[in-house]
DRENDO-1510 file (C-alpha; in Angstrom, 1 decimal, always signed):
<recs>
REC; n; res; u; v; w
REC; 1; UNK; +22.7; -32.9; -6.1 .
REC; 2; UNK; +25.5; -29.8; -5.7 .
REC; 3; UNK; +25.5; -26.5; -6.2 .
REC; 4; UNK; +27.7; -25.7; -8.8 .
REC; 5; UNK; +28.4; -22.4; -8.2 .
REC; 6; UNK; +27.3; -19.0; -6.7 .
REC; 7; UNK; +25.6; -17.2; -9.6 .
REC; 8; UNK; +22.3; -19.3; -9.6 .
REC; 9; UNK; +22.2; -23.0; -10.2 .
REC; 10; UNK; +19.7; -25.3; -8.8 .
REC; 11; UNK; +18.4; -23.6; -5.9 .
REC; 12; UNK; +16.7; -27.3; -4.8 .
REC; 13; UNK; +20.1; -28.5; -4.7 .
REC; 14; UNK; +22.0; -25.5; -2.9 .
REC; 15; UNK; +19.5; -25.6; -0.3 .
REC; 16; UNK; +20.2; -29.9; +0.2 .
REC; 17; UNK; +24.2; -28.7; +0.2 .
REC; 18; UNK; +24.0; -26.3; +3.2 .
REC; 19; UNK; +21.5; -28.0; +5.2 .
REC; 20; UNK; +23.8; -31.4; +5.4 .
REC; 21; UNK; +26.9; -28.8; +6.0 .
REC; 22; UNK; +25.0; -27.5; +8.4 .
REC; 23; UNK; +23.9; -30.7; +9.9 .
REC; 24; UNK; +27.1; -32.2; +9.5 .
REC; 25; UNK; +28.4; -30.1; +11.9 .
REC; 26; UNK; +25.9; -30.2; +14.3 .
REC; 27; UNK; +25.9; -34.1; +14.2 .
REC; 28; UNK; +29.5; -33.6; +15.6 .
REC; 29; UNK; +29.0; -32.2; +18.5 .
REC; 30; UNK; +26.5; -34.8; +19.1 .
REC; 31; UNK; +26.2; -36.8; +22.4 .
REC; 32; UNK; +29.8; -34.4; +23.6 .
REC; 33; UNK; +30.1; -32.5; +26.9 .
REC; 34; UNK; +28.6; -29.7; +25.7 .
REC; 35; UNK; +27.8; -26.7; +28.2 .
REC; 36; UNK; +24.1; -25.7; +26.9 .
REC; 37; UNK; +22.9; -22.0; +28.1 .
REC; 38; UNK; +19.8; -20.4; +28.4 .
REC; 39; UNK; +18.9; -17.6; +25.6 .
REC; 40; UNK; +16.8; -14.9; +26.2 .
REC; 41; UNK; +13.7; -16.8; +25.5 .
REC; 42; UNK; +14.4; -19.3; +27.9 .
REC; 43; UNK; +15.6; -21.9; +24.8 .
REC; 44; UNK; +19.0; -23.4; +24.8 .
REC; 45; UNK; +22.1; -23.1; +22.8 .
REC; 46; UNK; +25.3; -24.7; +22.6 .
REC; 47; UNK; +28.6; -24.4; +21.1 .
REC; 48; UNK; +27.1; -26.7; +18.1 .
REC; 49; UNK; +24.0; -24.1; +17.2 .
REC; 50; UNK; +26.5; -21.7; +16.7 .
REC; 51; UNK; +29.9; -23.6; +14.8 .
REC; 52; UNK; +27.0; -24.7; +12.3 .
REC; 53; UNK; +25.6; -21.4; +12.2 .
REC; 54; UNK; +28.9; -19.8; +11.7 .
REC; 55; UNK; +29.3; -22.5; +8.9 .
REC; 56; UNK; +26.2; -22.0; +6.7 .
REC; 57; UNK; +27.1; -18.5; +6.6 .
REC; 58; UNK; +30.0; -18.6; +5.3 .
REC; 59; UNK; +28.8; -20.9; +2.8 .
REC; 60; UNK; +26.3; -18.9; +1.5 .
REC; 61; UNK; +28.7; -15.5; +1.9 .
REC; 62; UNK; +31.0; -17.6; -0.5 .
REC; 63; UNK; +28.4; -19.2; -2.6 .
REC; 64; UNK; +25.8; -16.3; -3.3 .
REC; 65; UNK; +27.6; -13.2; -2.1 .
REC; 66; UNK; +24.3; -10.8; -2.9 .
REC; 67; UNK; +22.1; -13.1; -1.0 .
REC; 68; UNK; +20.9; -12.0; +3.1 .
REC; 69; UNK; +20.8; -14.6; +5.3 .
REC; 70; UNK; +18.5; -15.2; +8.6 .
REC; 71; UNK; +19.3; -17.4; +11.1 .
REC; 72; UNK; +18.1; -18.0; +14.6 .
REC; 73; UNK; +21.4; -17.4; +16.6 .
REC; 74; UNK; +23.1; -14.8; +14.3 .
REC; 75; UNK; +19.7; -12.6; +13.2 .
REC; 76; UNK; +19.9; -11.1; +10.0 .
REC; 77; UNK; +22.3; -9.8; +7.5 .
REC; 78; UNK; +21.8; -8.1; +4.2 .
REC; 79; UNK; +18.3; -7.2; +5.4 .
REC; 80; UNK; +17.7; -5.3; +2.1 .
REC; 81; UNK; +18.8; -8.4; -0.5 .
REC; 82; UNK; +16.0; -9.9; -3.1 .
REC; 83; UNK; +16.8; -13.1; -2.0 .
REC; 84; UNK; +17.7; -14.7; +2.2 .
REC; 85; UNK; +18.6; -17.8; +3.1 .
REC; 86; UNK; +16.5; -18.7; +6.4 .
REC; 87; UNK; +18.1; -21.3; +8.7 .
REC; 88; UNK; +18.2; -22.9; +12.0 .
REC; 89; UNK; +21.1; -24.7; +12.6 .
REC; 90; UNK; +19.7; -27.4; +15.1 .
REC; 91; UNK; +15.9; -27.5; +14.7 .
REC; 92; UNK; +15.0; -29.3; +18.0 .
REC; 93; UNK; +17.9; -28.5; +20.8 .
REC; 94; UNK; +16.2; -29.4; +23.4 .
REC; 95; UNK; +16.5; -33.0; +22.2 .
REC; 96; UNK; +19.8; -32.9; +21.0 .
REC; 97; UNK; +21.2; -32.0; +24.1 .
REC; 98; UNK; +20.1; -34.9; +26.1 .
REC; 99; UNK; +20.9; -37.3; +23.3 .
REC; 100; UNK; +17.7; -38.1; +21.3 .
REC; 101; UNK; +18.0; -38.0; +17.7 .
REC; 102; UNK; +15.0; -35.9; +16.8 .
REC; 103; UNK; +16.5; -32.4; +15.8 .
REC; 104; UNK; +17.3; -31.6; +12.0 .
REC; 105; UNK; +19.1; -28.3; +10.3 .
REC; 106; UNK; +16.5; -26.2; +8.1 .
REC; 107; UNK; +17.6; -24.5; +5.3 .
REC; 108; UNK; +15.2; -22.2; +2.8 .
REC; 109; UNK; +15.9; -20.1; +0.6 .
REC; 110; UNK; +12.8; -17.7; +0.0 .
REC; 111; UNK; +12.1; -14.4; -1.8 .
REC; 112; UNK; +9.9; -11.7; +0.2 .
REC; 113; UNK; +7.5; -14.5; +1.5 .
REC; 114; UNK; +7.8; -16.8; -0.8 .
REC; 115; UNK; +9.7; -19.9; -0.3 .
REC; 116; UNK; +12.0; -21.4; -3.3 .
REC; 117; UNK; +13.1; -24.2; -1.9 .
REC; 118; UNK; +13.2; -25.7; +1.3 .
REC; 119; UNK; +15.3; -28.8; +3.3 .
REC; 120; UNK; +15.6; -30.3; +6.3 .
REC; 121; UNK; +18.5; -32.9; +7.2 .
REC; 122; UNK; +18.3; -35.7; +10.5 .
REC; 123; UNK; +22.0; -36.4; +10.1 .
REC; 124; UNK; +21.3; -38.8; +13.7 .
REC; 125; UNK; +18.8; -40.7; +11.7 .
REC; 126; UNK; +20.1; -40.6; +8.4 .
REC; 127; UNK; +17.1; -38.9; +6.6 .
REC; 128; UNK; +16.7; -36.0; +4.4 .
REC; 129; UNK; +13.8; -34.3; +3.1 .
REC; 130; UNK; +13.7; -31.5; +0.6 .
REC; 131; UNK; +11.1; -29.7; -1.9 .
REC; 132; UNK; +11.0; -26.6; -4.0 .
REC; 133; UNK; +7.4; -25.6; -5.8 .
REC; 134; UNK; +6.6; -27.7; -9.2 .
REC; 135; UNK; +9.8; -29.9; -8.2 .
REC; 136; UNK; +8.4; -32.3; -5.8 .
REC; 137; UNK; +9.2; -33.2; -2.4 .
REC; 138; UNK; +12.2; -36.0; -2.1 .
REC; 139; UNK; +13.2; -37.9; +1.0 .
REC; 140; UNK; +16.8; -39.4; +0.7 .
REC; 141; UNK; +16.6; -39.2; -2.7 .
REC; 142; UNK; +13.0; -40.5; -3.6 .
REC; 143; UNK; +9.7; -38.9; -4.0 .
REC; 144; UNK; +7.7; -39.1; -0.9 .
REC; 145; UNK; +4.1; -38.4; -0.5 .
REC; 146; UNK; +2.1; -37.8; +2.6 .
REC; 147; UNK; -0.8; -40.5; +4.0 .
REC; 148; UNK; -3.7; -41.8; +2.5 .
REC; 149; UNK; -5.4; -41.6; +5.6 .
REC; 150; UNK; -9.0; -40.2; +5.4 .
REC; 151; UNK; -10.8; -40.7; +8.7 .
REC; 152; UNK; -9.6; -38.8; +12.0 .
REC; 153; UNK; -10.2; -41.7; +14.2 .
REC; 154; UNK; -7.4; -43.5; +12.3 .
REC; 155; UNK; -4.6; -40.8; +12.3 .
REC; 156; UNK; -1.4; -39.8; +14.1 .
REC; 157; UNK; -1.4; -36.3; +15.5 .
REC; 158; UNK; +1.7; -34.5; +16.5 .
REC; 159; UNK; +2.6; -31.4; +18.7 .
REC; 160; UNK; +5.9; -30.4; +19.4 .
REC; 161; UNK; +5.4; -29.7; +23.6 .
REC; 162; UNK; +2.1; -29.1; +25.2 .
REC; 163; UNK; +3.4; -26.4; +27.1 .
REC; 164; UNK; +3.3; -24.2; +24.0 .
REC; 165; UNK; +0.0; -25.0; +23.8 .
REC; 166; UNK; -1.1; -22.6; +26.8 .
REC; 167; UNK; -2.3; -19.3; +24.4 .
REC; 168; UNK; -5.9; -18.2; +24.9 .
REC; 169; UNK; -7.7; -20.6; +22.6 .
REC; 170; UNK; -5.5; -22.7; +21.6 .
REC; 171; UNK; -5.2; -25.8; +24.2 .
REC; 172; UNK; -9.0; -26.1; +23.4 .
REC; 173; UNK; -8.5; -27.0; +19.6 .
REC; 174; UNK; -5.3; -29.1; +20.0 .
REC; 175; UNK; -7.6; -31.2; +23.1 .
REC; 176; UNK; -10.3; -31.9; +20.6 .
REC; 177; UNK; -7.9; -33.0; +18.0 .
REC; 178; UNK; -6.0; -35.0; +20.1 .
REC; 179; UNK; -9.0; -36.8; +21.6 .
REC; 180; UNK; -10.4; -37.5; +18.0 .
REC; 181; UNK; -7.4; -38.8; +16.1 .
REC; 182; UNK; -6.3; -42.5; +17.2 .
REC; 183; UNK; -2.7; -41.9; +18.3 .
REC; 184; UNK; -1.4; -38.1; +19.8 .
REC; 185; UNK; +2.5; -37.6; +20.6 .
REC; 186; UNK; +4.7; -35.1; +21.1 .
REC; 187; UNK; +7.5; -35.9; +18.3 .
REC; 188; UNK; +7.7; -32.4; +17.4 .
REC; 189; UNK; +10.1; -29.7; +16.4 .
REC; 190; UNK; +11.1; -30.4; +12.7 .
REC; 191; UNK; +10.8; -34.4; +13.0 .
REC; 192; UNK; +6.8; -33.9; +13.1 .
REC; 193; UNK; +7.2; -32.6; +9.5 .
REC; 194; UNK; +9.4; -35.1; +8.2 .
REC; 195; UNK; +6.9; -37.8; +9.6 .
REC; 196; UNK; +3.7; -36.0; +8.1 .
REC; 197; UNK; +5.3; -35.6; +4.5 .
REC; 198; UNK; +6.8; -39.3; +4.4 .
REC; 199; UNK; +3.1; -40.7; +5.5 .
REC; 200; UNK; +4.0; -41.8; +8.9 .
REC; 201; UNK; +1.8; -38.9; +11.0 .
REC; 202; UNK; -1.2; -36.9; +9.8 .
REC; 203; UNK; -1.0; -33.6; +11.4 .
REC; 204; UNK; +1.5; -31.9; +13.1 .
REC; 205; UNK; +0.5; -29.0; +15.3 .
REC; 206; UNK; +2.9; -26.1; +16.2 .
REC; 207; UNK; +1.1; -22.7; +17.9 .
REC; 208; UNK; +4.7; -20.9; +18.1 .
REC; 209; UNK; +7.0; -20.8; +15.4 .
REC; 210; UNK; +9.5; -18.2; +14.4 .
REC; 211; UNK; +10.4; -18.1; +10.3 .
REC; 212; UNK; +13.5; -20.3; +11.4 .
REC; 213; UNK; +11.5; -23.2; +12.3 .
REC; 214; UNK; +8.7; -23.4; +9.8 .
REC; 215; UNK; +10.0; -21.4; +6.3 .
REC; 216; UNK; +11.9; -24.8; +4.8 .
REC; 217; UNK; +8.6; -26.9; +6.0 .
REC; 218; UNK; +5.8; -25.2; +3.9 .
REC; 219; UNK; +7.3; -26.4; +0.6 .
REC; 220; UNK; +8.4; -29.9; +2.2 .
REC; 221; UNK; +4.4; -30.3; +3.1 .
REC; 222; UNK; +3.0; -28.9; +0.0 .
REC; 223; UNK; +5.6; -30.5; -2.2 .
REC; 224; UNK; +4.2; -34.1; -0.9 .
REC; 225; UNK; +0.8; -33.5; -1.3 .
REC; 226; UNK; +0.1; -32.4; +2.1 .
REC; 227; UNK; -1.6; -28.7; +3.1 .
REC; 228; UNK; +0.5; -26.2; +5.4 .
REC; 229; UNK; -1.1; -23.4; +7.2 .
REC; 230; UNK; -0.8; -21.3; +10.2 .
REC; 231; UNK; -2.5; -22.1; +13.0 .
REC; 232; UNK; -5.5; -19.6; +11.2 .
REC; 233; UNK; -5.6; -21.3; +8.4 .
REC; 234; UNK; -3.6; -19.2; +5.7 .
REC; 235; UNK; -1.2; -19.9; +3.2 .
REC; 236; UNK; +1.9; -18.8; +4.5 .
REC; 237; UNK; +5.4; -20.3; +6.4 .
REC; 238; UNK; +5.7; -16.7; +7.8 .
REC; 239; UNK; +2.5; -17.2; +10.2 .
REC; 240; UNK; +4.1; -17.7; +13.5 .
REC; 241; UNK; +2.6; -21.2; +14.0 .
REC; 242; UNK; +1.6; -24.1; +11.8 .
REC; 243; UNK; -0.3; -26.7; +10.9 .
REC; 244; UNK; +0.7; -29.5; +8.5 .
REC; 245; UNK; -1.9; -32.6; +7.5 .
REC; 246; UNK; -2.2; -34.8; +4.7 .
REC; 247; UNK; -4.8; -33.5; +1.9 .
REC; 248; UNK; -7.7; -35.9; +3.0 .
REC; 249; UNK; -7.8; -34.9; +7.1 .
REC; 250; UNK; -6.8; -30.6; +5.9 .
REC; 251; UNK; -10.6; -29.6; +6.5 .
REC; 252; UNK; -11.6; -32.0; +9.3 .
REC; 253; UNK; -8.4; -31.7; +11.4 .
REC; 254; UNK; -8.7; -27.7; +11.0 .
REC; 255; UNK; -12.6; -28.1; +11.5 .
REC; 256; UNK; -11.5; -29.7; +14.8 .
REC; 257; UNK; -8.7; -27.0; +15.9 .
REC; 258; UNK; -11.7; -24.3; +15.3 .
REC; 259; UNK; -14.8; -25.8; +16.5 .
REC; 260; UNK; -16.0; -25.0; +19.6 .
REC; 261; UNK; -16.3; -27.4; +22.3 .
REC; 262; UNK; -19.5; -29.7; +22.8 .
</recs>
């Protein structure tokens, strides 16, 4: 898929185009000497976040010139626009500064809150997921769907760290999903996602999320058959957090994240 030019096209296939640019130069910068600093936030950044960055907006300045763009190192541009490209350039810095290949490049491309298409690219593992509503969710190329899996005690659960975790209310839930579900780890950030919409996890549990991290994942989840929430249970990739299951553990995993303890 390409995008054939900047006045429409397929937006499914524009979104797969910058999020491999993007990730393309990311994965360049990979396992260098890079000097990582400390944002703000307390989150890192390297010379790579920002070179891809830098990148994916020219792209879409290029590509579709009336478009805003929001990314996580650059903030916003052409807040007013009908249309914004949301991305982060390395989803998952933390890993790919000491090495491990679990980070990925997001790309969506929404309208007011909703999402039109949405990818995310592992360029140090090779994979690539993308979805757009009615379009279907394709991983490297093929339809994927999320698990089968229909009994808690026989899934995989994910959290990104369970440091994040420590908001008023929220250890509690993730504890009693984790104790229910056979297997808990912490292969988070964007990976969790990829793993959850390709059957290979059941739930992936984020309590933090800015619209960077989670607005190409809704579609990617719902797209594969899967449910994605905030961590309240609504509809939305602008929530903050998020939780993404398979369709058969949606209501029990949530029933677990809300139930009080016994």
């Amino acid at each position: 898929m390409s995008a054939a030019d900047g006045s429409g096209g397929d937006v499914l296939a524009a979104a797969i185009d910058l999020a491999r640019l993007t990730g393309d130069i990311a994965l360049a910068h990979y396992r260098s000497n890079l000097v990582v600093e400390t944002k703000a936030d307390g989150s890192p950044v390297t010379a790579a976040d920002r070179a891809a960055e830098t990148a994916a907006r020219e792209w879409v300045r290029r590509l579709f010139p009336a478009d805003g763009i929001l990314g996580e190192e650059f903030g916003e541009e052409r807040p007013g626009s009908a249309r914004r490209w949301v991305i982060d350039p390395i989803d998952g810095t933390k890993s790919f500064v000491r090495g491990v290949p679990l980070w990925g490049s997001l790309v969506a491309l929404c309208e007011g809150e909703e999402v039109l298409a949405g990818a995310a690219y592992f360029p140090a593992v090779a994979e690539l997921v993308a979805a757009s509503p009615g379009g279907g969710c394709w991983w490297n190329g093929s339809r994927c769907h999320v698990s089968p899996v229909h009994r808690v005690d026989d899934a995989l659960v994910l959290t990104t760290d369970e440091r994040f975790l420590d908001i008023p209310g929220r250890r509690v839930g993730w504890d009693q999903v984790s104790r229910a579900a056979r297997v808990s780890r912490t292969w988070g950030d964007c990976y969790g996602y990829l793993l959850v919409a390709t059957g290979r996890a059941e739930g992936m549990f984020d309590p933090i999320l800015s619209p960077w991290d989670s607005a190409a994942l809704q579609p990617i989840i719902a797209e594969s058959g899967g449910v994605f929430t905030d961590w309240d249970g609504r509809s939305t990739a602008f929530g903050g957090s998020a939780v993404a299951t398979n369709a058969a553990l949606a209501v029990p995993l949530r029933s677990l994240l809300h139930s009080s303890p016994s």
